[in-house]
N, C-alpha and C positions, 0 to 999 in steps of 0.2 A: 188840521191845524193850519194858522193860514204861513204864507212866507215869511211875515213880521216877526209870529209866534214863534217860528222855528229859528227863524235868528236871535231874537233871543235867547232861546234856550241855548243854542248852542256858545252864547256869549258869556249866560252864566255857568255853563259848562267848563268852559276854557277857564273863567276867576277863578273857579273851584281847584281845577286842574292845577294852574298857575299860583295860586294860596298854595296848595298842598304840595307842590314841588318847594316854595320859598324856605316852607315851616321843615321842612326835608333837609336843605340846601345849609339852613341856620343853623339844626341841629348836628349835620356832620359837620358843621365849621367847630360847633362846640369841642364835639366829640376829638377832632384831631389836633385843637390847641391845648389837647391834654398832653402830661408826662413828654414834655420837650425835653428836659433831663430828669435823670432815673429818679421813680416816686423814693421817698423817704420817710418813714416813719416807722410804729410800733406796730406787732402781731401778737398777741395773744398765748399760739398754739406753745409755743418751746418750749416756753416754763408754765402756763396752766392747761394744756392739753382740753377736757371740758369742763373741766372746773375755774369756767370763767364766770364773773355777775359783775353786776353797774357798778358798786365800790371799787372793782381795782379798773375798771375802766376808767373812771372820773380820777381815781386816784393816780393812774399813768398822765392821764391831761397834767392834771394841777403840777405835776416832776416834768413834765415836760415845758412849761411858762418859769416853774420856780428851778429849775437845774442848766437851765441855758440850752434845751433840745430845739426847741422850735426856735431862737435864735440863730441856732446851729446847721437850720434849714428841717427839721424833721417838722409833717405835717399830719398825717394821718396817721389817726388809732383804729386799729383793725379789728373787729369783734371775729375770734374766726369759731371752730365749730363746737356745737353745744349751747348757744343761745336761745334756740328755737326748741320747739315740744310737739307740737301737731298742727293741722289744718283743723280749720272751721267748718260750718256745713258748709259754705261756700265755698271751700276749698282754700281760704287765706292763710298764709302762714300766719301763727300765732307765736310770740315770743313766750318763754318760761316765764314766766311772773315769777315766780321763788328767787329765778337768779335777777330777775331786772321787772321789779314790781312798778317801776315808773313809766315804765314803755319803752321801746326804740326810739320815738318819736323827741320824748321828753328827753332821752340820754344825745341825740342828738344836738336838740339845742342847745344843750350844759354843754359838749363840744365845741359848736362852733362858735358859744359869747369866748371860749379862752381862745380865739382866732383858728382852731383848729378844725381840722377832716374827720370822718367817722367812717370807716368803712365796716362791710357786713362779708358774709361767709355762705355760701350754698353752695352745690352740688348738680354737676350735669344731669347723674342718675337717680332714679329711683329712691334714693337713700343718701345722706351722705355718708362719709369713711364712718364716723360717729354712731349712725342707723337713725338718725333724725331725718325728717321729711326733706329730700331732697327736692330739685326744680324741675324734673321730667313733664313734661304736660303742665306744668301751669308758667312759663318762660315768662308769657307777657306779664301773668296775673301779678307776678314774685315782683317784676321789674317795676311795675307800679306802684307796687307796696314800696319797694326801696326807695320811690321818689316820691313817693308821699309822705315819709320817716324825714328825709333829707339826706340817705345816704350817696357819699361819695368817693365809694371804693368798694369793687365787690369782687375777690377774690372767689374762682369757679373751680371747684376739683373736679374729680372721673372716676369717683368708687359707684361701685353699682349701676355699671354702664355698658355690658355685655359685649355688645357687638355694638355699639353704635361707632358712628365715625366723628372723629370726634371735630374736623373741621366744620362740619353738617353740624354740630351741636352746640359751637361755640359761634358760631356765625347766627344762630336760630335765637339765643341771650342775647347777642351783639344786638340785633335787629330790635329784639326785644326792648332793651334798655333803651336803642337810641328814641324808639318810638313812645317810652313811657316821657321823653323830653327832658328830663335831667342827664346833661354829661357829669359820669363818674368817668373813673380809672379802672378798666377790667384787666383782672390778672386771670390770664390761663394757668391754672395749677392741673397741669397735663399729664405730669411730670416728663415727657421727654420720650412719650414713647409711640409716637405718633409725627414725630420731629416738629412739632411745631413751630420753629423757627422757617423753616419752608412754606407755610402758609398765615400763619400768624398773623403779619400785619396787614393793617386794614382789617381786622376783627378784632383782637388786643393789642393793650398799653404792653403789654409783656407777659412774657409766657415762661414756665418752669421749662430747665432743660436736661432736671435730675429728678430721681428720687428723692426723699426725705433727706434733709442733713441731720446728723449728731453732733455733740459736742466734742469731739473728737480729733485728734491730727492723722490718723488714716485706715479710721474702722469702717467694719462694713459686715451687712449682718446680710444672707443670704433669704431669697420667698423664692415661691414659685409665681410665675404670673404668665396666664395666657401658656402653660404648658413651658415655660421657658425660664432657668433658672435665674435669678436679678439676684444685685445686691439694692436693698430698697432701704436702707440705713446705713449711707454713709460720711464719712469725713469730710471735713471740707478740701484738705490736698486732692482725695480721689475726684472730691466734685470741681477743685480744680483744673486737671487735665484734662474732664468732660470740653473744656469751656473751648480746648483747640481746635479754630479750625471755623467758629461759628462768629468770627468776628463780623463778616463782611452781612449777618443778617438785622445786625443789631441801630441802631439808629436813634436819633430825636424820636420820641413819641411810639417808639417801638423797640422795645429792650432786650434780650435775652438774661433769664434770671435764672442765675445759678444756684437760690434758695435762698430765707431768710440765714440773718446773722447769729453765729451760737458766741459772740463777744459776750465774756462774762459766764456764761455757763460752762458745767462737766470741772474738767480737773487741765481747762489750758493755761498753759503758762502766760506770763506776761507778755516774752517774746511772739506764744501761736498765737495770742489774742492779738496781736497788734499787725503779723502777717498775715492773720486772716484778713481784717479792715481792709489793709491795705491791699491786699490783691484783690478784693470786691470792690474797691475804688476805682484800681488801676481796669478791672474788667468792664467799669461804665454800669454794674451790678444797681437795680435797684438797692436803697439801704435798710430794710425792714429789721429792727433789734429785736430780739427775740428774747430778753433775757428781763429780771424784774425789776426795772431802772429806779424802785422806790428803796433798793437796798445795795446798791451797786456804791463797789470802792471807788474810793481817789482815781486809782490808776485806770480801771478800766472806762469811767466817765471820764476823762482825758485823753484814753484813745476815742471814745464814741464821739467827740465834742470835739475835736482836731481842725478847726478851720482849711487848714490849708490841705491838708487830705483830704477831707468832704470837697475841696472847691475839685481835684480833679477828678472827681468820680461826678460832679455835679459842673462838668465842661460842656458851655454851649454848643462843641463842636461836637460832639455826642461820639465820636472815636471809640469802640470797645479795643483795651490796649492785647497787645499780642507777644507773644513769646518767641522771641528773635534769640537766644540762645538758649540753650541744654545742655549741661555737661556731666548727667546725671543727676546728683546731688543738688548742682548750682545753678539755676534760671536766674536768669533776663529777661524780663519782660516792661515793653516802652509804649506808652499811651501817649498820640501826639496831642497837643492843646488847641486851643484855637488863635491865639497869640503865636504860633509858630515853635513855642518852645515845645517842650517833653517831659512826660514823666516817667522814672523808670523804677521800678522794684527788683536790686538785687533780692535775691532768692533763696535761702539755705537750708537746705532740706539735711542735712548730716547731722549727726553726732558732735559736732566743732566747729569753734567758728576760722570761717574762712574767708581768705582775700581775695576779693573776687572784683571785674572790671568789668567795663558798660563801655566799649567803641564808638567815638563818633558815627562808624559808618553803621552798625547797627541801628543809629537813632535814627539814619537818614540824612547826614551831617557830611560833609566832606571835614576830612583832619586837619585840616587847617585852621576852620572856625573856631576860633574864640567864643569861651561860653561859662556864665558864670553858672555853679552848682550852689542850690543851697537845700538843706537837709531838713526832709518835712515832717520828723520826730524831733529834732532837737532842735528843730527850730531856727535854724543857724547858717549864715550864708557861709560855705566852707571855700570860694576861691574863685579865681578862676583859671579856666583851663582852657585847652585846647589837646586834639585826636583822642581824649579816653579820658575815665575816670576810675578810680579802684578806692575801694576801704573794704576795712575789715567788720564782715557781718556775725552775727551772731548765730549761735546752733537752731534750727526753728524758727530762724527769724529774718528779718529783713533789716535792709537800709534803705529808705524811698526819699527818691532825689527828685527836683525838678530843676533843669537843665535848659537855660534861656540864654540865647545868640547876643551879645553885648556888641 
């Protein structure tokens, strides 16, 4: 070859190089202008487990435009497991036709003309929880498929995944996906037992850091796993407590997710329905509802629809809030803003309701500051103060204030 030839070659060598780093470089820009604040939207699994199909999918969309959800900020419908049937000879996932005889493809469009997200459901191993074809060996194949559906969101679990590691498995999807070219939103559903929060970001939007939730205020149902006995069904106070201690992993574009929302489902009161919200708010909690919003009361669509709660859990400064007092029974816990102010969730885990206070210097405040409260259930500016504030919270329930420097 003469010298001419070889510089050439080595010139188109370099464009190719240089192309293919650009198309790289684009794509993880995609990839990490996702989930700046916690994704929001519907899941499937809580109330139809697999007995999901396209009717209550479109029909979540439609309650979502006609109920004030996606004004509300919620974007994404989740397809989670059970949609899928087998592979082709190719090895394609194929969708059930019984339950979704239009296609992925076709239920996605219907998603995104009502301005909406569509996310999809698989599995690192072998199988999913379900025993539907999971993603093992075919990572790129699946991520393709999903980007040629239009999906974007794909929630990844870890049934039927032996011994693998699961940073190795979720990093091997990540790779996957970014190279199939479509940025979605990947959720690690890990559950927490591999700490995902320690390696997590920079591979997922956010990652599970529990077990399964129930609808419940503090059950827990015991498995065995890995030789070690779990509770793998519980409450959301238990999955509460999990949350201490994991603030400083959580961030814009990298979440710590303490489970979807059982708001509306099982037998919680008005008051735990509304301290669950609210302490998934105050944790910077993606908002995934769980519950079937096409039959949902008055009250419980007026906690999900709450503006000024969704705005602190949906705070640019992406703060996961933390628990600055314990008195047993009675938590504090203060999520700072980006505005400088604070949000606080008293906390009332008793039998009664109790009178319970929030220190300026808990928030971070010197006592002296001047600051007015106003009450982000009732809607209502209650004063202003300075060194503390107290009222009377309810049994199982909360008061959630935000508390801004005048």
């Amino acid at each position: 070859m003469t010298t001419i030839g070889k510089k050439l070659r080595i010139s188109i060598s370099m464009f190719l190089l240089l192309t293919v780093l650009s198309l790289h470089v684009k794509a993880q820009d995609g990839w990490d202008e996702l989930a700046k604040t916690p994704p929001m939207g519907w899941n499937s699994w809580n109330t139809f487990r697999l007995d999901i199909n396209e009717d209550v999918v479109k029909g979540i969309a439609d309650v979502f435009v006609e109920k004030g959800f996606k004004e509300a900020g919620y974007e994404f419908i989740v397809i989670d497991d059970g949609w899928q049937i087998r592979r082709d000879e190719e090895g394609n996932i194929i969708a059930d036709d019984n339950k979704f005889p239009s296609g992925i493809k076709a239920l996605a469009d219907y998603i995104h003309s009502k301005g909406l997200k569509l996310g999809i459901y698989s599995d690192a191993g072998s199988k999913t929880c379900g025993e539907f074809p999971g993603s093992l060996g075919h990572e790129y194949q699946d991520a393709r498929q999903y980007a040629a559906w239009g999906i974007d969101y794909l929630k990844y679990d870890w049934c039927f995944t032996g011994n693998m590691s699961a940073p190795d498995s979720y990093r091997l999807m990540r790779n996957a996906l970014e190279t199939a070219g479509r940025p979605l939103v990947f959720s690690i559903c890990e559950w927490g037992s591999q700490q995902p929060w320690e390696w997590g970001e920079g591979i997922g939007h956010m990652w599970r850091t529990t077990y399964d939730i129930r609808p419940c205020w503090d059950c827990g149902q015991k498995a065995i796993s890995n030789g070690m006995e779990i509770e793998n069904f519980i409450g959301f106070t238990k999955i509460l407590d999990m949350q201490v201690g994991l603030e400083s992993y959580a961030g814009p574009g990298h979440w710590n997710d303490p489970e979807m929302l059982e708001v509306g489902n099982g037998n919680l009161t008005i008051d735990e329905n509304k301290a669950h919200f609210s302490l998934w708010c105050i944790l910077s909690a993606p908002l995934m509802l769980g519950n079937d919003i096409r039959k949902l009361s008055p009250e419980i669509h007026e906690i999900l629809t709450n503006r000024e709660v969704i705005a602190v859990d949906q705070d640019p400064l992406g703060k996961q809030g933390v628990k600055v007092k314990d008195s047993g029974d009675l938590e504090v816990w203060v999520k700072q803003l980006s505005d400088g102010s604070r949000s606080v969730v008293l906390f009332n885990r008793s039998g009664a309701t109790a009178k319970m206070t929030v220190t300026w210097n808990e928030m971070g405040y010197p006592e002296h500051l001047k600051a007015n409260v106003r009450d982000l259930w009732k809607k209502k500016d209650m004063g202003s103060f300075s060194k503390e504030y107290s009222d009377d919270v309810p049994s199982h329930g909360v008061v959630m204030v935000r508390v801004e420097p005048n």
